[in-house]
ZAMARGU-4260 file (C-alpha; in steps of 0.2 Angstrom, whole numbers, plus 5000, padded with zeros to 4 digits):
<rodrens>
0) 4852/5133/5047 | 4857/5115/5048 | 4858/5101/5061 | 4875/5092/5057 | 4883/5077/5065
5) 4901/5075/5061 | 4909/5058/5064 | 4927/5055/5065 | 4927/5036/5060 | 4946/5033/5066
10) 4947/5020/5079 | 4966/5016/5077 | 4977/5017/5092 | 4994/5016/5084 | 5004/5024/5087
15) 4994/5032/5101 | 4974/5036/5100 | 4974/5055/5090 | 4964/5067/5095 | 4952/5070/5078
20) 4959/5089/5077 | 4952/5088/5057 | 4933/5085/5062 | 4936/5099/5075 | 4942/5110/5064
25) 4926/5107/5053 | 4916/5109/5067 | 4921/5127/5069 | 4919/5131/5052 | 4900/5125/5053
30) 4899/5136/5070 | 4903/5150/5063 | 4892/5149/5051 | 4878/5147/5060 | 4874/5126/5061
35) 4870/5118/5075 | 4884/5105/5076 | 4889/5089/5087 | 4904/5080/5089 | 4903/5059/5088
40) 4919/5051/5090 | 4918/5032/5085 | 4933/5027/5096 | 4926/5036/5112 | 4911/5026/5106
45) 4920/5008/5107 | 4914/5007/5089 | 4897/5008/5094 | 4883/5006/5080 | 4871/5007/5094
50) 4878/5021/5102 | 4877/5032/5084 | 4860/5026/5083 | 4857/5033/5098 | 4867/5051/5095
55) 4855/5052/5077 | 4840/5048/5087 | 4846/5060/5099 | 4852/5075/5090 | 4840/5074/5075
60) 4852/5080/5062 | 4847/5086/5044 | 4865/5077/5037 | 4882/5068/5041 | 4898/5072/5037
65) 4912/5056/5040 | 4929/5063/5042 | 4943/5049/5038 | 4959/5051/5044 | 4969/5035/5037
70) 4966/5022/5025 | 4975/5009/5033 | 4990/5011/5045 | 5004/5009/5031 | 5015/4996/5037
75) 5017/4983/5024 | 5020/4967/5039 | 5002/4970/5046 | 4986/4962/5045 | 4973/4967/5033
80) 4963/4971/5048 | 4973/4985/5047 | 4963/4992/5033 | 4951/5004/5039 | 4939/5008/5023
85) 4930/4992/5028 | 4924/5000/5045 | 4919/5015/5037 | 4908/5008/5024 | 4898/5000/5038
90) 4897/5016/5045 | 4890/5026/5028 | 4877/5010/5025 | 4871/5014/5043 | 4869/5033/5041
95) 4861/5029/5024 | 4848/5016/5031 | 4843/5030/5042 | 4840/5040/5026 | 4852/5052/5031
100) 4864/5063/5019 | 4882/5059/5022 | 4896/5069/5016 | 4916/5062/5020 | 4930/5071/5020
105) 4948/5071/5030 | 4965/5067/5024 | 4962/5050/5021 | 4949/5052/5007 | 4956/5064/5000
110) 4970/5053/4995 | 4957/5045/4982 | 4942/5053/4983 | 4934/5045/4970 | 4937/5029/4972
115) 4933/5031/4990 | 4917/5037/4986 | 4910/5026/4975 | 4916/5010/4989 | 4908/5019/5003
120) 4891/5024/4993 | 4891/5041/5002 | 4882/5056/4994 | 4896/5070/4995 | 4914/5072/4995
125) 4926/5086/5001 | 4944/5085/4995 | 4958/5096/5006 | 4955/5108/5015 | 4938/5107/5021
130) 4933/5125/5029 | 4927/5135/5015 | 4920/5121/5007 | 4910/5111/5017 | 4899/5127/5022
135) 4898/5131/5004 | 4890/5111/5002 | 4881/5112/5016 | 4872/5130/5010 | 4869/5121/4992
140) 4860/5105/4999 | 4850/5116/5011 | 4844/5127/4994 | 4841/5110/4986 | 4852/5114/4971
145) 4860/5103/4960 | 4877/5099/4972 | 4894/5090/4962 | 4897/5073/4972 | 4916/5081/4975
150) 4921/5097/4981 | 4940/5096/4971 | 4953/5105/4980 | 4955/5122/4979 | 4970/5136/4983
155) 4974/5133/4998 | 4968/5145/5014 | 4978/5160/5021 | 4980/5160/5040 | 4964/5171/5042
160) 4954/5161/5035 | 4960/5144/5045 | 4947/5139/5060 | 4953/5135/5076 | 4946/5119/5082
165) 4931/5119/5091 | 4935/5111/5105 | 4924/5098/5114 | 4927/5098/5133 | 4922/5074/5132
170) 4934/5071/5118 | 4947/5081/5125 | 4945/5072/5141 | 4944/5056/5135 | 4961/5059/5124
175) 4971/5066/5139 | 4965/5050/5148 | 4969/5037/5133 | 4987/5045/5126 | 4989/5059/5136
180) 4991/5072/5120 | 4983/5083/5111 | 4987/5089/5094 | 4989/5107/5086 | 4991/5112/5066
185) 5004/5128/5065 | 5006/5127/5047 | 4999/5119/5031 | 5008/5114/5015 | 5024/5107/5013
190) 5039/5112/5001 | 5048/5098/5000 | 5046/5086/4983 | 5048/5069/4993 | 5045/5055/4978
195) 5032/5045/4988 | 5023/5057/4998 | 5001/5061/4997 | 5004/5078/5010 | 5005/5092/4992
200) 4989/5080/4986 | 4981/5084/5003 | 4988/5102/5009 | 5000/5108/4993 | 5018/5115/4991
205) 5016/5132/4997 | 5017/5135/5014 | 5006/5144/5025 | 5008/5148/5043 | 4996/5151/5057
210) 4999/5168/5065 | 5012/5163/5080 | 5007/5171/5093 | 4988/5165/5091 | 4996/5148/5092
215) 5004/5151/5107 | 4988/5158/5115 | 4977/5144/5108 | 4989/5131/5117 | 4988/5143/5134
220) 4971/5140/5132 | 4969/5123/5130 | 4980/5122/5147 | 4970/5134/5159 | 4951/5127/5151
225) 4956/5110/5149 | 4973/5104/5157 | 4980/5100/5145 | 4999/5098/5147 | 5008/5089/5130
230) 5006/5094/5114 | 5010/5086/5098 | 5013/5099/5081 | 5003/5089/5067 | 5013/5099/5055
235) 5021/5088/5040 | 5038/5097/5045 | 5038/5108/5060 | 5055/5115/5056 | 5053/5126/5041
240) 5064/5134/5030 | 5056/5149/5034 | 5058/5150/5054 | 5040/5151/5059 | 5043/5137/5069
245) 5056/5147/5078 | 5043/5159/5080 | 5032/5151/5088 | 5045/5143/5099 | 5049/5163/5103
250) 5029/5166/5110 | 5028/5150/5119 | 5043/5155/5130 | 5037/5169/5135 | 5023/5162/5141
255) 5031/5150/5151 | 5017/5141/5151 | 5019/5121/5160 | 5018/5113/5143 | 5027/5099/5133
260) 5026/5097/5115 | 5035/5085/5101 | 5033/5088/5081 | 5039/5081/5065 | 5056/5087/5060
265) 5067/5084/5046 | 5087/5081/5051 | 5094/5098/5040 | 5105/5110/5048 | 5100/5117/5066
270) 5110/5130/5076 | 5113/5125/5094 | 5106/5140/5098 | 5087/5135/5091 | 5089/5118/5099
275) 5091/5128/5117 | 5075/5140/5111 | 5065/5125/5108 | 5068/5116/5124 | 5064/5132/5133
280) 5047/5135/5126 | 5043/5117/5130 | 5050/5105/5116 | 5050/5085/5124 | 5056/5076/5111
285) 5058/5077/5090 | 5051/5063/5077 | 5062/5065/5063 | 5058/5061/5045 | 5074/5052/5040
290) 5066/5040/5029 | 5081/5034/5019 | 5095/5029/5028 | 5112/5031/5014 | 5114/5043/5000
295) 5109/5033/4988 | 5090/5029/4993 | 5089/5050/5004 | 5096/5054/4984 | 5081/5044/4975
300) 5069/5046/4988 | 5070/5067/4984 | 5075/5071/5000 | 5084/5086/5002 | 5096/5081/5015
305) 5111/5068/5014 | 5117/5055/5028 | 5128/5066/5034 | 5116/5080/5037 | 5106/5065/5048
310) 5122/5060/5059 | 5124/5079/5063 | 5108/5085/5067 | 5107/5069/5080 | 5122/5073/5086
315) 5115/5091/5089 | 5101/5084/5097 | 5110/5073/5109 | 5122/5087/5114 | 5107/5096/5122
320) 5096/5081/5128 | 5083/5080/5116 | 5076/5063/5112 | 5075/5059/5095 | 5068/5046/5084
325) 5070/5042/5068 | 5058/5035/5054 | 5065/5025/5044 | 5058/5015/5024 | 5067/5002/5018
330) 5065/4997/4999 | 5060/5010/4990 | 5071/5018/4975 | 5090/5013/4970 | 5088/5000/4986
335) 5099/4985/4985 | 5105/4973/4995 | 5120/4983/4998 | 5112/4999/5002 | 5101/4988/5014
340) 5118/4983/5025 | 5125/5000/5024 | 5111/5006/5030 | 5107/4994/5045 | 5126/5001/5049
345) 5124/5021/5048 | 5109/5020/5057 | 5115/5009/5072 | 5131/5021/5073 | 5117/5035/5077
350) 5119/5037/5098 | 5107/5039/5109 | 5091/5038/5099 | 5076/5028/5095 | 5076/5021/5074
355) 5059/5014/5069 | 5064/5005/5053 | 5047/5002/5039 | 5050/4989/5025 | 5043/4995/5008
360) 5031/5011/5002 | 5014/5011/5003 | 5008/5017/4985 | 4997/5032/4982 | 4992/5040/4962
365) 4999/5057/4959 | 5014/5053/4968 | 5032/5054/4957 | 5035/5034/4967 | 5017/5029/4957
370) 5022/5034/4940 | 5039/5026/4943 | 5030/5009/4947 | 5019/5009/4933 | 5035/5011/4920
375) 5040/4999/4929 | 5026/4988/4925 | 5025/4986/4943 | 5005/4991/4944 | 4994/4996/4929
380) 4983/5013/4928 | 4968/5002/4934 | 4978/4994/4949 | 4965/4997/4963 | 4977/5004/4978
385) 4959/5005/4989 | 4969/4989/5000 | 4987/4995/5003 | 5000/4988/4989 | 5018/4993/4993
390) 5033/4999/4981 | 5049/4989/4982 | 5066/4991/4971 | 5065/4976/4960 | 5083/4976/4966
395) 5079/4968/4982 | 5069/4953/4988 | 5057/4959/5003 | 5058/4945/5014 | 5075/4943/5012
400) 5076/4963/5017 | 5066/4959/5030 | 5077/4946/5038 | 5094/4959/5037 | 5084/4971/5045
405) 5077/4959/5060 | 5096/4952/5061 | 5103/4968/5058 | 5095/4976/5073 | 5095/4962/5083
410) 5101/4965/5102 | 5095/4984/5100 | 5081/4990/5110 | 5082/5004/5101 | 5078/4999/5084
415) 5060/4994/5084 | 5058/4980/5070 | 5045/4975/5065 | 5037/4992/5068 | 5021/4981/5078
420) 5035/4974/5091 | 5035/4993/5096 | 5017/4996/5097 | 5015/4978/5109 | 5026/4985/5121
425) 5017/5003/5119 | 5003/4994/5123 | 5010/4985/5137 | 5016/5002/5145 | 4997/5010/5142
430) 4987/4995/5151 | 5000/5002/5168 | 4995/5019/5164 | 5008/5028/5157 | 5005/5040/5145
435) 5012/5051/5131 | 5026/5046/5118 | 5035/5033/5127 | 5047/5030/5115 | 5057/5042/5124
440) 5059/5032/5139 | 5072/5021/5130 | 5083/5035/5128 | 5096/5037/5143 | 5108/5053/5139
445) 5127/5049/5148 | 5123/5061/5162 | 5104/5056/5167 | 5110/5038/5166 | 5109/5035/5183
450) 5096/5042/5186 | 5078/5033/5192 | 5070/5028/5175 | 5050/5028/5175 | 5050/5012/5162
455) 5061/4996/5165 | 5070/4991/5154 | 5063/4973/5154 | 5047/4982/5145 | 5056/4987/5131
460) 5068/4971/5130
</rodrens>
């Protein structure tokens, strides 16, 4: 059996530090199978070279394995220090100086696995789901047989065969102290055929659910062992087409447990009568995946939702409470300059909500938006996307987008653009010590509006 330090490399704190569930859930994997394994988080180790020098001196393991999260954080108006593949590649020289055997995996390299590989000069690659696979690699090294540099993706794992994450009593800590959250996985797969979107490259299109009730005991567990008391649903799109969401919903109320949780929703049709399940078993707020803001751009985008559908589910929301925010990309498909001003309108007629506008899409190969920009002439099949390049409609000029959407949504603290105005005053709220979404705060429903707010609103101004 082996000694294995696993290393999540993410060190972003945007839009809040995220607890690395994916290096737990390999961690688990490796447990069960009878490896010794540690946990070394580089942002719990203020990016400390020194300190993982110290944690393979102490721990003595026989290989690495790097887990990457995200590339780069996606938002077109940033920095290049936004890039994170530079970071990581210090990381693998380092391990590799110290004539160690370093495997990555994670969401993030999967996205380009190859590509990845060769920039960061490690000796192994895992792509998707890494469970199965990485105990399988780990085996083959150990017999010292001839191992493929990538372990392609596979079909994807049923519920009884998904690890629950092997949780680490520091990291856990040290999460609840930073952001307050901790996130939880109830499914895998997504359905939808979004034009743009890497999650079928990383989890597929079919679906598959945790058992419910094992989720519900797995979060009553995190609260009586480690305190924990919100909880974000890392799913791609909590509320499926199926209902397991509503199931899960149905054991966590009878728990009762003291609990909060938020997830990714989509803004389809939603009976009242869900809406009052979910805030019973302990829904705090919904991050909704919009993305398109007319018919025209939901329409090219793939989405299988129209404005309309948008303006009724926040309407839903609103009618029992529930803070809602909506993510929002400007300039992909079909957009104009036209669809950019009706846009700015519909989605300032939406009440009581958060809107986080983004301008232009981040590109990724195997995507239906890639193939698109290459007939377009936009990129070539040798563009490197390593660095971030984004798609927008030749239709449009982007600073000119950029400058409707800052006057459009001027006055409104509501609308957070550029998207890092949001994240400064997130971070002004943190350094006081408040924890969680915070988002939410801006959101003031008719009857609570006089009450006591734990944010003034000079923060968010």
């Amino acid at each position: 059996m082996a000694r294995i330090l696993l290393i999540s490399t993410n060190t972003t704190t945007e839009p809040y530090p995220v607890y690395p569930l994916g290096m737990s859930v390999i961690a688990s994997a490796l447990n069960a199978a009878g490896h010794t394994v540690r946990q070394f988080d580089f942002l719990m180790a203020k990016s400390s070279l020194e300190c993982l020098g110290q944690a393979l001196i102490e721990f003595r393991p026989d290989m690495t394995g790097i887990s990457l999260r995200n590339i780069d954080n996606v938002d077109s108006l940033s920095s290049d220090t936004n890039w994170y593949l530079g970071n990581v590649k210090e990381v693998t020289a380092f391990l590799k100086a110290q004539e160690q055997t370093v495997i990555v995996g994670g969401p993030g390299f999967s996205l380009m696995p190859d590509d990845i590989l060769d920039f960061l000069g490690a000796d192994h690659g895992v792509v998707g789901e890494g469970e199965r696979k990485i105990v399988k690699l780990v085996s083959m090294i150990e017999s010292g047989v001839k191992t493929p540099k990538i372990f392609k993706a596979e079909s994807g794992l049923q519920s009884k065969d998904m690890h629950t994450p092997l949780w680490d009593q520091a990291l856990v800590d040290f999460y609840l102290e930073q952001s307050g959250i901790v996130n939880i996985q109830t499914k895998r797969g997504c359905e939808n055929r979004c034009n743009y979107c890497s999650y079928p490259t990383i989890e597929g299109r079919v679906i598959r659910p945790r058992d419910a009730a094992e989720v519900a005991e797995e979060i009553e567990k995190l609260h009586r062992k480690f305190n924990v008391e919100t909880i974000f649903f890392t799913d791609s799109v909590f509320n499926d087409s199926h209902g397991h969401y509503l199931e899960v919903a149905e054991h966590l109320a009878r728990r009762n447990l003291p609990v909060q949780w938020s997830a990714f929703f989509q803004p389809t049709l939603i009976k009242t009568a869900d809406l009052k399940l979910l805030k019973r078993s302990g829904l705090q707020a919904m991050e909704v995946g919009t993305d398109a803001s007319t018919d025209a751009t939901l329409t090219a985008m793939g989405k299988p939702f129209l404005f309309e559908d948008v303006i009724r589910f926040n309407k839903a929301c609103v009618s029992e409470h529930i803070p809602c925010a909506h993510f929002v990309i400007f300039g992909g498909l079909d957009e104009t300059p036209k669809t950019v001003q009706q846009g700015i309108n519909n989605l300032n007629e939406l009440d009581n909500c958060v809107v986080f506008p983004f301008s232009g899409i981040r590109l990724y190969k195997g995507t239906p938006l890639y193939s698109h920009a290459k007939r377009e002439g936009i990129i070539s099949p040798d563009t490197s996307l390593l660095k971030p390049l984004y798609y927008f409609s030749p239709q449009i000029d982007p600073d000119a987008m950029n400058e409707a959407l800052i006057k459009g949504f001027s006055g409104r603290r509501d609308r957070i653009f550029p998207p890092s105005d949001g994240q400064d005053r997130m971070n002004v709220l943190r350094r006081f010590g408040y924890r969680g979404l915070l988002w939410d705060t801006l959101i003031k429903f008719p009857e609570t509006e006089k009450q006591a707010q734990p944010i003034k609103d000079t923060v968010w101004a």
